[in-house]
KELOMI-312151 format. One record per residue: residue number from 1; residue in one letter; y negated, x, z negated of N, C-alpha, C in turn. Coordinates in nm, 4 decimals, decimal comma, m for minus. Layout:
KELOMI-312151
REC   lumvex   drenke         ny         nx         nz        cay        cax        caz         cy         cx         cz
REC      NUM        A          Y          X          Z          Y          X          Z          Y          X          Z
...
//
This chain:
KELOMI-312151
REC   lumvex   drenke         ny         nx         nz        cay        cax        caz         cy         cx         cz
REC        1        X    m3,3371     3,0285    m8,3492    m3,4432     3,0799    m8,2625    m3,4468     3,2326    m8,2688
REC        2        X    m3,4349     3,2856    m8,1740    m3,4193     3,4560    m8,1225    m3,6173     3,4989    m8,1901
REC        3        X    m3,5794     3,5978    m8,2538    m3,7801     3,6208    m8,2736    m3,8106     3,7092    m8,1904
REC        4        X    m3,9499     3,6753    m8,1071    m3,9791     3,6925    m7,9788    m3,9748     3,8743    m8,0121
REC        5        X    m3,9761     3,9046    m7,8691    m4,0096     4,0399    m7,8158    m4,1449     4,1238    m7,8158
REC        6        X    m4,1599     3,9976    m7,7627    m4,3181     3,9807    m7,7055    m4,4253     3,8706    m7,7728
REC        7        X    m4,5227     3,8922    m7,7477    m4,6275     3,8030    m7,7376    m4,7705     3,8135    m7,6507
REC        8        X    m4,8015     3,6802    m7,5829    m4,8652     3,6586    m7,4873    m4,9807     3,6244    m7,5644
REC        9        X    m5,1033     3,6370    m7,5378    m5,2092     3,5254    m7,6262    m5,2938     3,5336    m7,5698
REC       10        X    m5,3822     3,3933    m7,5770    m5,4944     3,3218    m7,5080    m5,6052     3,3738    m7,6265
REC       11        X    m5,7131     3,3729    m7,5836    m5,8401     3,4137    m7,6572    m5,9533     3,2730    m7,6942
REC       12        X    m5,9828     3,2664    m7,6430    m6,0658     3,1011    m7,6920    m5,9697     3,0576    m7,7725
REC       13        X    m6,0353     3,0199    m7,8664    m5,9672     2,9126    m7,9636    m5,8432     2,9410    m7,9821
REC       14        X    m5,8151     3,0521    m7,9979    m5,6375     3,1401    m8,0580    m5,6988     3,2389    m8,1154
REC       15        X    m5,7488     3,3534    m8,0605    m5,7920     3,4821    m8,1660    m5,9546     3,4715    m8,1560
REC       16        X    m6,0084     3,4065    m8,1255    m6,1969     3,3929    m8,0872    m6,2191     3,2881    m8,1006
REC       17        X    m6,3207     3,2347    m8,2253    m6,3800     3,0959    m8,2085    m6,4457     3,0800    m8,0989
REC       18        X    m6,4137     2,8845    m8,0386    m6,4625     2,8688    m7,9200    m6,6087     2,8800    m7,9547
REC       19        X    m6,7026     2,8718    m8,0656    m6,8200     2,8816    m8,0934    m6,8622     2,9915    m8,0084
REC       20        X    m6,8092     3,1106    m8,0426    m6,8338     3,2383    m8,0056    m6,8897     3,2735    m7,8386
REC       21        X    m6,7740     3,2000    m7,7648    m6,7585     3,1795    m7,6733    m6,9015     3,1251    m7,5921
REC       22        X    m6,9182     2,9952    m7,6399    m6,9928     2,8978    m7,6026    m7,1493     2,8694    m7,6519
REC       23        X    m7,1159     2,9632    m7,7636    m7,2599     2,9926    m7,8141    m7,3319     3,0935    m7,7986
REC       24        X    m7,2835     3,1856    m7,7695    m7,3298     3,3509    m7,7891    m7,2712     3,4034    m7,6636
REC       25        X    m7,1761     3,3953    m7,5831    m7,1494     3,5128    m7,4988    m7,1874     3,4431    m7,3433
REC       26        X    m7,1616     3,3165    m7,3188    m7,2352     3,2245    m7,2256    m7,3598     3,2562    m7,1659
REC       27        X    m7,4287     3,1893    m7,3230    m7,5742     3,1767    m7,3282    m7,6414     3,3237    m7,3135
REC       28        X    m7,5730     3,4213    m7,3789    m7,6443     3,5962    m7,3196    m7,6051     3,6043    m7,1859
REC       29        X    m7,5103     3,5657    m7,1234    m7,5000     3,5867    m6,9759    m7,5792     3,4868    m6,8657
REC       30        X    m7,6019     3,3833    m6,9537    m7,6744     3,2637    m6,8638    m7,8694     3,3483    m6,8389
REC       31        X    m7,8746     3,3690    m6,9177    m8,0122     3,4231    m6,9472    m8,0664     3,5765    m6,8766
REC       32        X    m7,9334     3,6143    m6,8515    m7,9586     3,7135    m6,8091    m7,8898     3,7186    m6,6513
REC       33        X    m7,8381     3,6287    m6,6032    m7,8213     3,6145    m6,4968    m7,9047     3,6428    m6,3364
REC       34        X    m8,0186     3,5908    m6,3874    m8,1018     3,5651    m6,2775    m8,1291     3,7342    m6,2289
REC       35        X    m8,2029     3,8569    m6,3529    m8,2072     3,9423    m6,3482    m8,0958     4,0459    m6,2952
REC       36        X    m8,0169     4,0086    m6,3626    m7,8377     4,1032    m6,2687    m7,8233     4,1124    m6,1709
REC       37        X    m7,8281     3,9670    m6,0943    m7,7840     3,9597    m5,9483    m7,9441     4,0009    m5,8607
REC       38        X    m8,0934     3,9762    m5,9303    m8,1989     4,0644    m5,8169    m8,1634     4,2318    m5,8456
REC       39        X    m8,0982     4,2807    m5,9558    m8,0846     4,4258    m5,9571    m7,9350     4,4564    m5,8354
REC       40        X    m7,8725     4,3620    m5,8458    m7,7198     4,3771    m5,7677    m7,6901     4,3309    m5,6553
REC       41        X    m7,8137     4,3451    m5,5648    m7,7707     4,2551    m5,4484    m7,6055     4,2187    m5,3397
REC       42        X    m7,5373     4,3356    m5,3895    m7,4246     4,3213    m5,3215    m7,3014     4,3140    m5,4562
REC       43        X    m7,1806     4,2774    m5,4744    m7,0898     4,3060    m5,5475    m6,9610     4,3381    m5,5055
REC       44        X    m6,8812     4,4136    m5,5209    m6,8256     4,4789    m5,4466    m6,7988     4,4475    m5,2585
REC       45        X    m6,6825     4,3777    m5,2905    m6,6774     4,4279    m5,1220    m6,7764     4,2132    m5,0590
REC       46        X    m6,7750     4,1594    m5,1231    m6,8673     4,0190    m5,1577    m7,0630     4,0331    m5,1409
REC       47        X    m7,0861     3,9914    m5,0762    m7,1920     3,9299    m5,0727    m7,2507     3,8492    m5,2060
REC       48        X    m7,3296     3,8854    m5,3313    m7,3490     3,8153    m5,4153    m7,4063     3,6746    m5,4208
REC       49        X    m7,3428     3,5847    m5,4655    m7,3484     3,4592    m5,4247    m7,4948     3,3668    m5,5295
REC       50        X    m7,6093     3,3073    m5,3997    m7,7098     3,2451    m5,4823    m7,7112     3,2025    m5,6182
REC       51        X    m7,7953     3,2181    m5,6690    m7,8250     3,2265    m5,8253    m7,7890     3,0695    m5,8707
REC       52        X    m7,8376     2,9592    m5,7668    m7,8252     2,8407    m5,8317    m7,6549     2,8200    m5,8096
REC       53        X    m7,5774     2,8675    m5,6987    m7,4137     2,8800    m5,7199    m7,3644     2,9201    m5,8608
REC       54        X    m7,4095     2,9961    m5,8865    m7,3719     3,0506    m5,9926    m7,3877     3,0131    m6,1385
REC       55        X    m7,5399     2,9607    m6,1017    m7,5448     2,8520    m6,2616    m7,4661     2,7172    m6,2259
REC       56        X    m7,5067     2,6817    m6,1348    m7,3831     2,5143    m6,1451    m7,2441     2,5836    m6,1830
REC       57        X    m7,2255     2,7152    m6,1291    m7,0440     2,7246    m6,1627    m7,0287     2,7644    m6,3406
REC       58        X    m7,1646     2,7752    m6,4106    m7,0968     2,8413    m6,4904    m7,1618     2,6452    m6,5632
REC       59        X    m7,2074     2,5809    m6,5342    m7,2492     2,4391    m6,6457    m7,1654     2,3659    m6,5695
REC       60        X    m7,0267     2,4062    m6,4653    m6,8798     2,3099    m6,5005    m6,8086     2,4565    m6,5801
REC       61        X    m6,8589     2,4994    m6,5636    m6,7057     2,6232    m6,6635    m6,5941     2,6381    m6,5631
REC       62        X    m6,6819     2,6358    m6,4364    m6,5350     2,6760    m6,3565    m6,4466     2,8505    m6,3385
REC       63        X    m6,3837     2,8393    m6,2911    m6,3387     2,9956    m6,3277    m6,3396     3,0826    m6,1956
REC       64        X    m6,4567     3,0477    m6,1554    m6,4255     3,1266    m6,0368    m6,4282     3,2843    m6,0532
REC       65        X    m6,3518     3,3476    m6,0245    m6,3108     3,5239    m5,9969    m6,4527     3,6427    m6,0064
REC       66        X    m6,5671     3,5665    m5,8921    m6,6835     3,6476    m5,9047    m6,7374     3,6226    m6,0049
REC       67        X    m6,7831     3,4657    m6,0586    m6,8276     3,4576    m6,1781    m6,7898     3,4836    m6,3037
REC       68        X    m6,6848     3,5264    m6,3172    m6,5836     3,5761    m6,4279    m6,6062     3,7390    m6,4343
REC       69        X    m6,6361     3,8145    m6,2884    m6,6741     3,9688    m6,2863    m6,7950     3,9729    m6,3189
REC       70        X    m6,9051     3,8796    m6,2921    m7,0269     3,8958    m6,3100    m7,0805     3,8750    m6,4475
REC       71        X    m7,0282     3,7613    m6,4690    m7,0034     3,7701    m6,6825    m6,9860     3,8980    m6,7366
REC       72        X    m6,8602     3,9239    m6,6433    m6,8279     4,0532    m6,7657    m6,8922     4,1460    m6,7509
REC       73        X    m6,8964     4,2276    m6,6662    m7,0466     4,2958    m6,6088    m7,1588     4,3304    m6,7427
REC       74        X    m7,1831     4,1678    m6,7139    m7,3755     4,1263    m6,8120    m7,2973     4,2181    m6,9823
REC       75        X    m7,1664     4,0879    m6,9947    m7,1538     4,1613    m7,1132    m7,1377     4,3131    m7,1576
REC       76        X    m7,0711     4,3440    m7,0678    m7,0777     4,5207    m7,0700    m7,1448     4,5579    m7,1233
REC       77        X    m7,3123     4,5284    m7,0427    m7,4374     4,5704    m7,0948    m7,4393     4,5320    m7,2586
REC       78        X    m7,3975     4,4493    m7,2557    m7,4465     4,3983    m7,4237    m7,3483     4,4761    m7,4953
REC       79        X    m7,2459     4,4686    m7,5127    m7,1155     4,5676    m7,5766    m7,1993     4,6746    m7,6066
REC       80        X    m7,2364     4,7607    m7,4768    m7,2999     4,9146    m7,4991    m7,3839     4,9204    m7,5729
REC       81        X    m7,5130     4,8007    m7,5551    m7,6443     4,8481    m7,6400    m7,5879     4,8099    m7,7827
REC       82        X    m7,5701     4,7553    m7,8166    m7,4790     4,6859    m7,9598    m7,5354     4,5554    m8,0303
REC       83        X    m7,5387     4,4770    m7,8879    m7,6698     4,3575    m7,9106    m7,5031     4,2681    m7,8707
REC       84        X    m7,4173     4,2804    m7,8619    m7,3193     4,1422    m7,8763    m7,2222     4,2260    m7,9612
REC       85        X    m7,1432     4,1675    m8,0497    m7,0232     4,2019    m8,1454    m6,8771     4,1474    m8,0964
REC       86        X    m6,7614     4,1262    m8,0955    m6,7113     3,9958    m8,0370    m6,6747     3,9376    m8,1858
REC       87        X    m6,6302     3,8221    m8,2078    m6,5884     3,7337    m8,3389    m6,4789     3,7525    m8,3276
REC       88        X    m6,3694     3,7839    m8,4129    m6,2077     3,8114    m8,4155    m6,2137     3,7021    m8,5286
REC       89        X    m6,0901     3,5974    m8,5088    m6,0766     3,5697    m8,6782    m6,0267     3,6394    m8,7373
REC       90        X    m6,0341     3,6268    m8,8874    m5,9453     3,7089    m8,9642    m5,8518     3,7624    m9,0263
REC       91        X    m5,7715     3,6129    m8,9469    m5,5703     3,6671    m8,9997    m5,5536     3,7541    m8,8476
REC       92        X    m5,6332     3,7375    m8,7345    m5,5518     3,7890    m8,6231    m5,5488     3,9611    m8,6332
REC       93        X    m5,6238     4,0888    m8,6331    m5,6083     4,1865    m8,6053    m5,4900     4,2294    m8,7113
REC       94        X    m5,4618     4,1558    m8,8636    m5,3937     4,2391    m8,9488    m5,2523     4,1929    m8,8914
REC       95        X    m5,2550     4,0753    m8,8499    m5,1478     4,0405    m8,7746    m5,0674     4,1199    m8,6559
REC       96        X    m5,2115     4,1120    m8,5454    m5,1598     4,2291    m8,4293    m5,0834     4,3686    m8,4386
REC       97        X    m5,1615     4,4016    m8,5501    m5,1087     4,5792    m8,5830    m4,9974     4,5675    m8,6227
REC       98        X    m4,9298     4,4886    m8,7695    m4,8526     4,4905    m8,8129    m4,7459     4,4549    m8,6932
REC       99        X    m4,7477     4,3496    m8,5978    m4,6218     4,2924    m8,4795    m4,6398     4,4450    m8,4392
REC      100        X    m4,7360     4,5022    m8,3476    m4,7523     4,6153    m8,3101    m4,6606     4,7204    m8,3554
REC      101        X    m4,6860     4,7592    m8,4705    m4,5885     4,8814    m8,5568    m4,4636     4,8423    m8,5404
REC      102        X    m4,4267     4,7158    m8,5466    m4,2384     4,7068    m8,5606    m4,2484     4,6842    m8,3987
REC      103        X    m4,3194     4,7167    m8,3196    m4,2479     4,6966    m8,1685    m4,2292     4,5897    m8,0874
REC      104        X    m4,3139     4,4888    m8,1460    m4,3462     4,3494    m8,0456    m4,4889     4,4314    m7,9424
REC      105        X    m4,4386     4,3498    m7,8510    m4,5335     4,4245    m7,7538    m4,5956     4,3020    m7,7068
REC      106        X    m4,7140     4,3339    m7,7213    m4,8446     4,2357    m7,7119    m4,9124     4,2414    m7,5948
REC      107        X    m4,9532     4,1416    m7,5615    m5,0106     4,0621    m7,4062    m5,1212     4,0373    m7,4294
REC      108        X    m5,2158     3,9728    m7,3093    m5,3506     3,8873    m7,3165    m5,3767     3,8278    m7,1923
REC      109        X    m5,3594     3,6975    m7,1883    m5,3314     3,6196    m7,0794    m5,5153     3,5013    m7,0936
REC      110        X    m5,5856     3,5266    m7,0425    m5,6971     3,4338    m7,0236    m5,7705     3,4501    m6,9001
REC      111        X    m5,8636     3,3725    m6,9135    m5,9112     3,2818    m6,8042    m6,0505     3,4003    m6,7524
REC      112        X    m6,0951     3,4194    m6,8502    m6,1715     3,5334    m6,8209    m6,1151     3,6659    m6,7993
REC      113        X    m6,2354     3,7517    m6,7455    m6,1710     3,9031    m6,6266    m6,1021     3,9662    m6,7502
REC      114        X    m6,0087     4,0530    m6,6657    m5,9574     4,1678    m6,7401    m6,0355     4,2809    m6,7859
REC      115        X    m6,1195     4,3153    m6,6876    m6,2594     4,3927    m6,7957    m6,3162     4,3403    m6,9313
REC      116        X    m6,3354     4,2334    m6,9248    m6,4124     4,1081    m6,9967    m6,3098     4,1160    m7,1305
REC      117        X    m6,2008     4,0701    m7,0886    m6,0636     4,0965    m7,2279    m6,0763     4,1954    m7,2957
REC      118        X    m6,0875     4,3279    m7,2188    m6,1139     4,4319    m7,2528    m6,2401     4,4845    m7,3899
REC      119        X    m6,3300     4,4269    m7,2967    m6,4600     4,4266    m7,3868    m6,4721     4,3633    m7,5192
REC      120        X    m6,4217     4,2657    m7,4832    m6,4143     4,1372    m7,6260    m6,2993     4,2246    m7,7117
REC      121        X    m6,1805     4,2440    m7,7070    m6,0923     4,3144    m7,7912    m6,1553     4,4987    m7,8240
REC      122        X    m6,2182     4,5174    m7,7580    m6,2700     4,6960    m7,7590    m6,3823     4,7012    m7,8791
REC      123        X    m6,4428     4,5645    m7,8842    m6,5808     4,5550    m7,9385    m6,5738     4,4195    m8,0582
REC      124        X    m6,4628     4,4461    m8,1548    m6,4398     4,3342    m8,1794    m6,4988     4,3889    m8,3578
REC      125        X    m6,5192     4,2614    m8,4146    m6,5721     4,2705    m8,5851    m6,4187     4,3362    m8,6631
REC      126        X    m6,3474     4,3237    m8,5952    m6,2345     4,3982    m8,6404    m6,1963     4,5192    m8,5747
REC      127        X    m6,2965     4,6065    m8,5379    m6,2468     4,7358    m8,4488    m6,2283     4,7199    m8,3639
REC      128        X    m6,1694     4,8099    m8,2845    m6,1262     4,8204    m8,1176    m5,9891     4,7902    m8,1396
REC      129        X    m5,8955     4,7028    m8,0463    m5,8082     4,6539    m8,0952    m5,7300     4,6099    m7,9388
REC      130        X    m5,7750     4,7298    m7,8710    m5,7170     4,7387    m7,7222    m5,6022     4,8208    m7,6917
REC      131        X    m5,5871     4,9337    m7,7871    m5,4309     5,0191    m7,8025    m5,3688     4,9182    m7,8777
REC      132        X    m5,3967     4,8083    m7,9445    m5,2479     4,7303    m7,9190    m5,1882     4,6786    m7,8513
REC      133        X    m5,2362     4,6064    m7,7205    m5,1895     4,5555    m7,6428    m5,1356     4,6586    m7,4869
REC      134        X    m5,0427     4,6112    m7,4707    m4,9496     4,6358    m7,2992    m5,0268     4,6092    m7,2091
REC      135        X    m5,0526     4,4993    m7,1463    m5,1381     4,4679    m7,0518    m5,2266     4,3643    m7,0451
REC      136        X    m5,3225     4,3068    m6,9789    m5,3924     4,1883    m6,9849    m5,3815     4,0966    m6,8167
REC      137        X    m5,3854     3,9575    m6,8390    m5,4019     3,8986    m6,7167    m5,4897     3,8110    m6,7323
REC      138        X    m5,5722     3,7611    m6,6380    m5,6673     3,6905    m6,5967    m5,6191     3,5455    m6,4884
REC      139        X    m5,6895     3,5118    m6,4386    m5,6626     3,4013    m6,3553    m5,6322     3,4838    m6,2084
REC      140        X    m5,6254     3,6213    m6,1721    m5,5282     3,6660    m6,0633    m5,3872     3,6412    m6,0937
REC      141        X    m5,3497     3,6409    m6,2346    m5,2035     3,5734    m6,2217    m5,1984     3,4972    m6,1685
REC      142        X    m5,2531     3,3723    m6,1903    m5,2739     3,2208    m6,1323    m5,2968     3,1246    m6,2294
REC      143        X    m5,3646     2,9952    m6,2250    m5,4125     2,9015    m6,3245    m5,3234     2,9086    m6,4437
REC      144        X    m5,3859     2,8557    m6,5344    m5,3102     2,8649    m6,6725    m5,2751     2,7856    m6,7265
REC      145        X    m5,2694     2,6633    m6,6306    m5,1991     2,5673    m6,6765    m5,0635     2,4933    m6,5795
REC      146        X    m5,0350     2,6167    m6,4831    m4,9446     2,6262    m6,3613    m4,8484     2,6970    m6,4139
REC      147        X    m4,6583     2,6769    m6,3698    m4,5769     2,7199    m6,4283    m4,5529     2,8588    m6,3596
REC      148        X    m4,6098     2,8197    m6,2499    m4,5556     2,9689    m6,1984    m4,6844     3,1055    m6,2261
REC      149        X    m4,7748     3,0702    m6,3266    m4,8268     3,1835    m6,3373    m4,7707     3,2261    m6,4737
REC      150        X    m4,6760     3,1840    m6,5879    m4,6233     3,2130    m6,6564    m4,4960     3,2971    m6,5739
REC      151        X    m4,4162     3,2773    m6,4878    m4,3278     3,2778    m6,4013    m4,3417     3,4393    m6,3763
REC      152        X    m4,4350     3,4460    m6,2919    m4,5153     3,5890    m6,2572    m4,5390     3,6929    m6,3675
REC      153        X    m4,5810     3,6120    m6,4771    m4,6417     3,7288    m6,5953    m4,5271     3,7864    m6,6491
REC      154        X    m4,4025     3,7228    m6,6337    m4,2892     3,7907    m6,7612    m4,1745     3,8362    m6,6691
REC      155        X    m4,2493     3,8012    m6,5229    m4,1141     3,8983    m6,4255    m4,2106     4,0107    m6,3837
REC      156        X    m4,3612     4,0728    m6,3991    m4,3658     4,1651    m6,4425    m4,3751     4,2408    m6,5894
REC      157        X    m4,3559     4,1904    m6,6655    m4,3903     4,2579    m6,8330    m4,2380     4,2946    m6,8128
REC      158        X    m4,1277     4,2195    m6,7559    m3,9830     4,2701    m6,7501    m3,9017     4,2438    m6,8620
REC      159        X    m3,9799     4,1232    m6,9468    m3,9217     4,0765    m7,0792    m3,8622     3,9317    m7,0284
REC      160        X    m3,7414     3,9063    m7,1031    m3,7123     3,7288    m7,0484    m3,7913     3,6663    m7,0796
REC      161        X    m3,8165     3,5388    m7,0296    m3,9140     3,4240    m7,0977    m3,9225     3,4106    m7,2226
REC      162        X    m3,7148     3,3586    m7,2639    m3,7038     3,3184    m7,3897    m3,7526     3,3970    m7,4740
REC      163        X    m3,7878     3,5474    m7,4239    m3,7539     3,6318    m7,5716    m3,9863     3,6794    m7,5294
REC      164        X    m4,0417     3,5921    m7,5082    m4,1797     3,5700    m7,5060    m4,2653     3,4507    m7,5600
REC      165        X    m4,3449     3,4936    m7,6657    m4,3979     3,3059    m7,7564    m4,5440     3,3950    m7,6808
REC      166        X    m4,5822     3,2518    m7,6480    m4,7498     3,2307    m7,5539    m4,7760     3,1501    m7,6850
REC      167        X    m4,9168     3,1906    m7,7142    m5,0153     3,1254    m7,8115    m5,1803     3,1007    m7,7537
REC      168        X    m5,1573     2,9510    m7,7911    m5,3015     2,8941    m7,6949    m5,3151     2,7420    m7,7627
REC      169        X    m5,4495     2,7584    m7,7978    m5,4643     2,6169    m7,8728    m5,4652     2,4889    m7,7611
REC      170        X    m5,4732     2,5226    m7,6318    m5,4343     2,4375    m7,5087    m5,2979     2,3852    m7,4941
REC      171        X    m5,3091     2,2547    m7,5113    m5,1556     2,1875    m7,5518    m5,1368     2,1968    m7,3409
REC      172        X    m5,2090     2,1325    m7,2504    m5,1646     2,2203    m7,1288    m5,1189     2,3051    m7,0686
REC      173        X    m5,1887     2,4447    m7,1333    m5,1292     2,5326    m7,0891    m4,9613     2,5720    m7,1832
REC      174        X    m4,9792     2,5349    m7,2601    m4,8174     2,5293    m7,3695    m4,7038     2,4789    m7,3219
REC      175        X    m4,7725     2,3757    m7,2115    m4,6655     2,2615    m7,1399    m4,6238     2,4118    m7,0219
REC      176        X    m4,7178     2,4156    m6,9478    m4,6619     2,5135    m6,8445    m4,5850     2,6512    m6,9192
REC      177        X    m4,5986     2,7103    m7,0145    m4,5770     2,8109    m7,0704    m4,4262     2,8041    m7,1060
REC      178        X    m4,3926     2,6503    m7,1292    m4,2736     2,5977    m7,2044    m4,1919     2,5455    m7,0634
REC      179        X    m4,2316     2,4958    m6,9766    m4,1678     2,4685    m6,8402    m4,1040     2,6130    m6,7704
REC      180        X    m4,1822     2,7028    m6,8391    m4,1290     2,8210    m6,7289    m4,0447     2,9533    m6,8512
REC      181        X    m3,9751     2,8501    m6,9613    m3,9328     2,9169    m7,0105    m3,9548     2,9708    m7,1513
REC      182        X    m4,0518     3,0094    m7,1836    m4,1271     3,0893    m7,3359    m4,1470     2,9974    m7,4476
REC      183        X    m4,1363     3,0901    m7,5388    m4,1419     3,0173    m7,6354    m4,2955     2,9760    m7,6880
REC      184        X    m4,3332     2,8663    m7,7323    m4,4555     2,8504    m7,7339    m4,5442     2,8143    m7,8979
REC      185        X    m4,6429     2,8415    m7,9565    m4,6789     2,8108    m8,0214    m4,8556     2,7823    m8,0168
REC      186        X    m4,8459     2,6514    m8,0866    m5,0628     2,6197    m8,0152    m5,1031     2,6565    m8,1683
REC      187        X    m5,2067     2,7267    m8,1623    m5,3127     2,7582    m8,2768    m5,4112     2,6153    m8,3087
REC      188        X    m5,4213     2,5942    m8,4465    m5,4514     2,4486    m8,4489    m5,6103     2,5074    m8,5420
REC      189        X    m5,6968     2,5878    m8,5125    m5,7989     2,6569    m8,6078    m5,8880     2,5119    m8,6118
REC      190        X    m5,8967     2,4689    m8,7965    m6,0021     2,4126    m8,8207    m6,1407     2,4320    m8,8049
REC      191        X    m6,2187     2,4943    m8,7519    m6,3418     2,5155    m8,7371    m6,3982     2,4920    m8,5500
REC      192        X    m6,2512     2,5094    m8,4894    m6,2710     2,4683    m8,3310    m6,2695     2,2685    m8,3191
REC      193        X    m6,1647     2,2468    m8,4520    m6,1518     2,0696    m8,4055    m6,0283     2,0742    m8,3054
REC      194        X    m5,9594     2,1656    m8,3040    m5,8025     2,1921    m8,1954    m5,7676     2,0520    m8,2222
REC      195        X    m5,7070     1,9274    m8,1114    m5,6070     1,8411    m8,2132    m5,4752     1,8449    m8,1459
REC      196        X    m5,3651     1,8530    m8,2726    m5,2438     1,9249    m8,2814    m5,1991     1,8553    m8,2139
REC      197        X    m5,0869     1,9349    m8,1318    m5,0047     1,8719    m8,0321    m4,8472     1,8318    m8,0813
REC      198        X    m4,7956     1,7109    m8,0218    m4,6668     1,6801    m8,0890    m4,5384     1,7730    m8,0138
REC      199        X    m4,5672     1,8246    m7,9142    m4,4803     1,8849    m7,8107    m4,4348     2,0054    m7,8646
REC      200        X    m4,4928     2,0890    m7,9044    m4,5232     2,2430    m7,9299    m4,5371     2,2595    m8,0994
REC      201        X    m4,4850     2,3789    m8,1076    m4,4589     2,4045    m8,2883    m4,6357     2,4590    m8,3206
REC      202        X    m4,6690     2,3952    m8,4320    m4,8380     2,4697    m8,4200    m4,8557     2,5328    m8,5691
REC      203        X    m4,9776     2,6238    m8,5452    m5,0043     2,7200    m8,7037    m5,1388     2,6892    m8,6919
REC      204        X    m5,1917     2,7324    m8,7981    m5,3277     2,6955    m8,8480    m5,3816     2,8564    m8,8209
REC      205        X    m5,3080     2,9570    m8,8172    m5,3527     3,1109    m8,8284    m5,2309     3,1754    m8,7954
REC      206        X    m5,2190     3,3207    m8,7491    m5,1692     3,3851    m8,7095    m5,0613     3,4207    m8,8255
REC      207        X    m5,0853     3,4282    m8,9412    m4,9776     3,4166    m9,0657    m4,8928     3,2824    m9,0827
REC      208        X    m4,9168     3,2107    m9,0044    m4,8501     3,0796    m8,9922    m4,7483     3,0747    m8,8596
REC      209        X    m4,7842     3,1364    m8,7328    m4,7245     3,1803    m8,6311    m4,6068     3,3142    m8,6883
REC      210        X    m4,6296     3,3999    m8,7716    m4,5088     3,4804    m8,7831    m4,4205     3,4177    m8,8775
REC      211        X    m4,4549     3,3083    m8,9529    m4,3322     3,2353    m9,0315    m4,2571     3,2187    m8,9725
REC      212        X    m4,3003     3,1154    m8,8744    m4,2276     2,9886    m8,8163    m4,1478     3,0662    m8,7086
REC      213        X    m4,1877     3,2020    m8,6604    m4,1051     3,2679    m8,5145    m4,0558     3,4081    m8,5832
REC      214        X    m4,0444     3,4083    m8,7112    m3,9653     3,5373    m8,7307    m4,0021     3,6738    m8,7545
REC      215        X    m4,1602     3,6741    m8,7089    m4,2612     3,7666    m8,6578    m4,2704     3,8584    m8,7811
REC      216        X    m4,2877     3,9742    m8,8169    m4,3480     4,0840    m8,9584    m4,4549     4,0448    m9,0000
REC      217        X    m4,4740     4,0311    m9,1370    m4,5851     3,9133    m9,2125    m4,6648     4,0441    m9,2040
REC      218        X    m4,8180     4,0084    m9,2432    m4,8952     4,0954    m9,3271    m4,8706     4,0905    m9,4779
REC      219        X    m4,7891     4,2525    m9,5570    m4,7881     4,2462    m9,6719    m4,9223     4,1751    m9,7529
//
């Protein structure tokens, strides 16, 4: 096995407990929803879409584009005042830096906005941790569990597939990740309840992912 170039990584339940997610960054945006959109009547070039649209879209967790800008948005606000933190686990940042320094060049491929990525890695219990990464994609790539939005991401990063490992505790999206080429590894974190997939090589932590692919340990 060639040790990757690159690395791609999913945020829920890979470098962010889904707790985090689902407990805390949701629920501050759910609450504060109603208020955002009477201060914002328009959003960019969109018509801001009724309040009850917007709560049904966010109690299926669908991913729609505005509701994903409008999240990130709310959170903004919270980032600045210093009323949200984001949760990093704690093998991932010593991990990042170290791939970082020897020249793996690091990605961020999720479902939520690229502002939003931004924020969560800028504002993280482990520092700001946004000069490590190259670029970020969102669901304008295309779904994340579709081969051709893997397809898209690594014919612009300009790296081959093979020489790219995607990390995502989503044994789905691993399937597409692995259909279109990359090398794949699912994060199996005990505290989310991940259950391990037979398809895909899996780690318990990010020191378990640079064994198995070759990756620069943390001394």
């Amino acid at each position: 096995m060639v040790p990757p170039a690159a690395v791609l990584t999913d945020i829920e339940g890979t470098t962010t407990p889904i707790a985090f997610v689902h407990r805390v960054l949701f629920p501050y945006a759910r609450t504060r929803l109603a208020g955002f959109v009477a201060a914002h009547p328009m959003l960019g070039d969109a018509a801001t879409p009724a309040l009850e649209v917007l709560l049904g879209q966010m109690d299926r967790d669908e991913k729609d584009p505005v509701l994903k800008t409008i999240q990130g948005m709310i959170w903004e606000e919270g980032y600045a005042s210093g009323e949200l933190k984001a949760e990093i686990y704690p093998d991932v940042a010593p991990a990042l830096r170290r791939w970082a320094r020897a020249g793996v060049r690091l990605y961020v491929y999720s479902s939520g906005s690229v502002p939003a990525q931004k924020l969560l890695f800028g504002h993280s219990t482990a520092g700001d941790l946004t000069p490590l990464f190259q670029a970020y994609f969102d669901i304008k790539a295309g779904p994340k569990r579709e081969v051709a939005s893997y397809v898209s991401i690594t014919r612009g990063i300009g790296i081959p597939a093979g020489e790219v490992l995607f990390l995502s505790d989503i044994e789905a999206e691993l399937d597409a990740a692995r259909e279109a080429g990359l090398q794949t590894c699912q994060l199996v974190r005990a505290d989310d309840g991940t259950v391990a997939s037979a398809r895909h090589a899996v780690a318990a932590d990010f020191a378990g992912v640079a064994q198995q692919f070759g990756l620069p340990r943390v001394a």
